[in-house]
N, C-alpha and C positions, 0 to 999 in steps of 0.2 A: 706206429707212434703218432704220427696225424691224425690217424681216425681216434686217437684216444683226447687227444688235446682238444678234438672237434666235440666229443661229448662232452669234455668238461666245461666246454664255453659254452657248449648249450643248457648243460645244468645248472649251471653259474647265471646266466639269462633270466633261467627260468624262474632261478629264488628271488631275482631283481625284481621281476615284473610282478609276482608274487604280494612280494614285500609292498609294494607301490601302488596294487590295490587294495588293502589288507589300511593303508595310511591313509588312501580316498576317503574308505568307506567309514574313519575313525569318526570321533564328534569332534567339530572342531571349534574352539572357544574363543570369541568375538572380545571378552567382558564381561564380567558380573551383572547378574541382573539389579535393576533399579527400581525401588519402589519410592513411587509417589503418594500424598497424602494428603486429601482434597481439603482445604484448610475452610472451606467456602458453608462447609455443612458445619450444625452446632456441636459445641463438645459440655452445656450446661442442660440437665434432666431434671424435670422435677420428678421428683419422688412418688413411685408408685405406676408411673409410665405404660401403659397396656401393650405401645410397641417393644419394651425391651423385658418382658417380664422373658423367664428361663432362659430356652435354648433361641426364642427371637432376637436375645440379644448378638448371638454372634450374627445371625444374618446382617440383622441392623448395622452392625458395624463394618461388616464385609463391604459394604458401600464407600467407606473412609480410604480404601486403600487402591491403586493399582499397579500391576506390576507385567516390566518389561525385561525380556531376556531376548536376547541372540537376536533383537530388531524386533521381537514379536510379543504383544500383547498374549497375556498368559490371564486366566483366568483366575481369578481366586478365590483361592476353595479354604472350608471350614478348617481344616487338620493345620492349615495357614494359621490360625488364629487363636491368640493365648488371651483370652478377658479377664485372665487374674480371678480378682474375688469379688469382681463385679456385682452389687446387688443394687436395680433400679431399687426396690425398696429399703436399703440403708443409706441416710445421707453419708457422702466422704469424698473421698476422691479415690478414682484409679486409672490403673493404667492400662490399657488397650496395645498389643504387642501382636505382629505380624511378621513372622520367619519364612525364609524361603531358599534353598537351595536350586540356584540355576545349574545350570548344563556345565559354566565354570568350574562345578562343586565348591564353589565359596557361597557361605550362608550370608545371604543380606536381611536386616530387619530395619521396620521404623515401628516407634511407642508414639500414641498420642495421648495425652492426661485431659480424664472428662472428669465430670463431676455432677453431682447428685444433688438438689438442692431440694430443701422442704416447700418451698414456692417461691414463683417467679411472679418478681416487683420489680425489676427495670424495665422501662422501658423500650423500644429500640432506638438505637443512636444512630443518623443521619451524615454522612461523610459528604461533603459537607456544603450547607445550604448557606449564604453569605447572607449579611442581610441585605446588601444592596449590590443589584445585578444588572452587568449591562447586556439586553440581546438587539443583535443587529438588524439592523435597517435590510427594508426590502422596498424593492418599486412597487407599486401599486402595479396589478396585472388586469384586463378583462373581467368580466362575470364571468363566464362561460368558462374559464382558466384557473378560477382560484380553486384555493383545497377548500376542503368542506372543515367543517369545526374539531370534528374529531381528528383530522390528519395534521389542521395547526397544535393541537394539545398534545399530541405525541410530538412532532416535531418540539416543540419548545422545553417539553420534559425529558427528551433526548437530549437537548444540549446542555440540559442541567448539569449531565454527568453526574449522579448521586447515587451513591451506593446504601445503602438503608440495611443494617444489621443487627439483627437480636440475639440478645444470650442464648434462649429456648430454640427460636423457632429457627433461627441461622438469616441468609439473605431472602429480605421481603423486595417484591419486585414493585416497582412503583408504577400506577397509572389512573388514567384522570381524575378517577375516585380519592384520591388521598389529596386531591387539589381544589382549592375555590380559587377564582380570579382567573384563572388563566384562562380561561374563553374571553375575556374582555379584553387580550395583550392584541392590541393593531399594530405590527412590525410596521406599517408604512409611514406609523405616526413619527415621525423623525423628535426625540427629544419627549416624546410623550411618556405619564409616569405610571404604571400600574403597582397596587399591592396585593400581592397574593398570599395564602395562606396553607401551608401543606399539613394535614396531619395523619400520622401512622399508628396503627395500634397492632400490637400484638395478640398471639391466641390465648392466651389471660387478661387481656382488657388493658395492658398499660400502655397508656399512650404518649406521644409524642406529638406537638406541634409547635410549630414556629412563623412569623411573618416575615416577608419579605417585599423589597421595594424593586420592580423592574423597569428599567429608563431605556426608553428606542435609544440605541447611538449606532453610529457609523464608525465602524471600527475596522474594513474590511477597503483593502485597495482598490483599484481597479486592475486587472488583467489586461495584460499585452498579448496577445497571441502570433506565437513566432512568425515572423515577418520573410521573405524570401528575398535575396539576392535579385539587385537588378542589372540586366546589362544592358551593354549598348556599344557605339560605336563613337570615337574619337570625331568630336560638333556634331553631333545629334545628342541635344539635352535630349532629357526624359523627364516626367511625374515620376519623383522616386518615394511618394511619402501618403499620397491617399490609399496608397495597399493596404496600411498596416492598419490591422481588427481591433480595436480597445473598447471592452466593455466595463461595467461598473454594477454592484448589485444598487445604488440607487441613483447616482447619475446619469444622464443620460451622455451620450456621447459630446457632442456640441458642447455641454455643462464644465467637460474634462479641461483641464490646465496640461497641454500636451505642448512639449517641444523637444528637442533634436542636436547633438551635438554632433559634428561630425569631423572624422580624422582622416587627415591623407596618408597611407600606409607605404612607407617604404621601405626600403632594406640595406642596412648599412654596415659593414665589416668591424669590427668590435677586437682587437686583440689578435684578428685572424679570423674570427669566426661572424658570418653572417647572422645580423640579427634584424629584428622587426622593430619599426619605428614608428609612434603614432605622432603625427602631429594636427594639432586642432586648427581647424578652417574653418570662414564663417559661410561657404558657399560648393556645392562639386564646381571644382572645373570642369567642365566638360572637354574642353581646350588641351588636357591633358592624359596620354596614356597613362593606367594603374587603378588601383582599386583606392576605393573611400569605403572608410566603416562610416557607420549609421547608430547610433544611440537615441534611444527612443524612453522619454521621461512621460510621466501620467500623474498628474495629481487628480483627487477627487475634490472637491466643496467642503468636505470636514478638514482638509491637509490629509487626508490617506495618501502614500505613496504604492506606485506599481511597482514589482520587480521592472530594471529595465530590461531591454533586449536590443539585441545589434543584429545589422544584417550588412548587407556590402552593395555599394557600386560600381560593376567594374566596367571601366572603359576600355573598348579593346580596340586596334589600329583597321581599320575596314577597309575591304581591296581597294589596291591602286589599280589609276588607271591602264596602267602596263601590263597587268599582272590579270585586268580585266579584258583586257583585250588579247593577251595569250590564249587565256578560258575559252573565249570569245571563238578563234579560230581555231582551236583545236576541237572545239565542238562540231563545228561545220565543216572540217577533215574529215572527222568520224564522218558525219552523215552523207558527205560526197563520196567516201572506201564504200558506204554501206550502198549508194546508189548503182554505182557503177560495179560493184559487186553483183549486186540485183540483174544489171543490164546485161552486163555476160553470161550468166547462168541461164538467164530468158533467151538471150541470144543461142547459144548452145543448144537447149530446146527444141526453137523451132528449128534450127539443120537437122537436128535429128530427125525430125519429124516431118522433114523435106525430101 
């Protein structure tokens, strides 16, 4: 009867472990896949199109879509993709449709709506150039330091942030080409006014341009750079305030409006419970155990304010005399144990060796 009940818990086992690889090795499903739909490329053709003529067009459009399943970029393929009744050479509209069954087995699709136009007459539109702009001030640096003309025209066309978009041709990239004036803009010129003029054209000829007025201003604080905790000892002042690093992109330091509040931090019971107390002083005591916070103010010459920053001084109670002189003698215990140690173990030695 044992030997029977023994097989059947081994057969019983066996279908378990069985079963258990059998569910490893299943697909296991994370989520549905997700398609994306690059909104950045054009969805207006004009009519007659060489890239979208027949079977080009499904390529062409394969670029509009990507798709992720189970964490992993998937590839996508033509059988993906339904182009309707697509014909570059009919103006209208259609619809562009992308199906796809993940490992989920749920179908995900995204449609995007292009269109066909007999020709293209807008121009690109500019997101968005103001007419009057302020870029900030810089110190005047060395010769041998400054950027060269082409790295200030990208820099300043970088801080435009302008996005430039066509119906046809989708996002045109801007650079110094589409600008006059701006090699003329002196960041150092504090208050000085440049007018620049940008213009875009698209690959049909229709252009866009616009002017604009650029004014040096100071618009940018100065910088505190975190300061470090000072200690010390109970009547030993300290310099607790030339540590701290404050720059400016055009002030120079000395220029800066810099001052200091400072609080003496204690701790006081509240309901029962320990809390933290600032209170404002006009000087550290030094005369006093405990910490002082530190608050550190920055104006610039335009009124820019710095973020502030705190840091701490803490005064701590520095050995007593008694306390100096226990140290004191217990030092010179030790090295009298260590002498006299020495001197018996020598001693020892030479009897030996007598």
């Amino acid at each position: 009867m044992k030997k029977l009940m023994s097989i059947v818990i081994i057969f019983l086992l066996g279908l378990f472990t069985i079963k258990g690889v059998e569910a490893a090795d299943a697909p296991v499903s994370i989520g549905h896949a997700i398609i994306s739909v690059n909104y950045d490329l054009p969805v207006y053709f004009v009519k007659g199109n060489e890239n979208l003529q027949g079977d080009k067009a499904v390529q062409y459009f394969k670029n509009y879509f990507s798709i992720r399943d189970q964490r992993k970029d998937v590839e996508v393929k033509e059988e993906y993709l339904n182009i309707g009744t697509f014909d570059i050479n009919v103006v209208g509209e259609y619809e562009i449709k992308l199906s796809f069954v993940g490992r989920s087995t749920l179908r995900v699709s995204e449609i995007i709506t292009v269109y066909v136009i007999e020709e293209d007459t807008l121009a690109p539109e500019v997101y968005i150039l103001r007419d009057n702009i302020n870029y900030n001030v810089t110190k005047p640096v060395p010769k041998n330091e400054k950027e060269s003309e082409e790295e200030r025209v990208r820099k300043f066309i970088k801080s435009l942030n302008l996005t430039v978009r066509d119906n046809v041709d989708g996002l045109i990239e801007l650079t110094e080409e589409h600008f006059t004036g701006v090699a003329e803009i002196d960041s150092t010129n504090l208050n000085g006014q440049y007018e620049i003029t940008l213009t875009v054209s698209d690959s049909a000829g229709n252009t866009y341009t616009k002017n604009a007025i650029v004014t040096i201003k100071d618009i940018t604080g100065p910088v505190i750079y975190n300061p470090t905790n000072v200690s010390t000892r109970r009547n030993k002042p300290v310099e607790y305030k030339n540590h701290v690093v404050i720059e400016d992109n055009f002030n120079e330091r000395e220029e800066l409006e810099v001052w200091y509040t400072i609080e003496k931090l204690t701790y006081e019971k509240v309901d029962g419970e320990e809390q933290i107390v600032l209170t404002e002083v006009s000087e550290v005591d030094f005369s006093k155990l405990g910490e002082f916070v530190i608050t550190v103010h920055a104006k610039d010459t335009s009124g820019n304010l710095a973020a502030t920053k705190q840091y701490k001084v803490i005064i701590e109670n520095g050995i007593s005399l008694p306390l100096l002189v226990f140290i004191i003698n217990g030092v010179l215990l030790l090295i009298g144990g260590a002498l006299v140690a020495t001197f018996v173990i020598s001693h020892k030695k030479n009897q030996k060796g007598a």
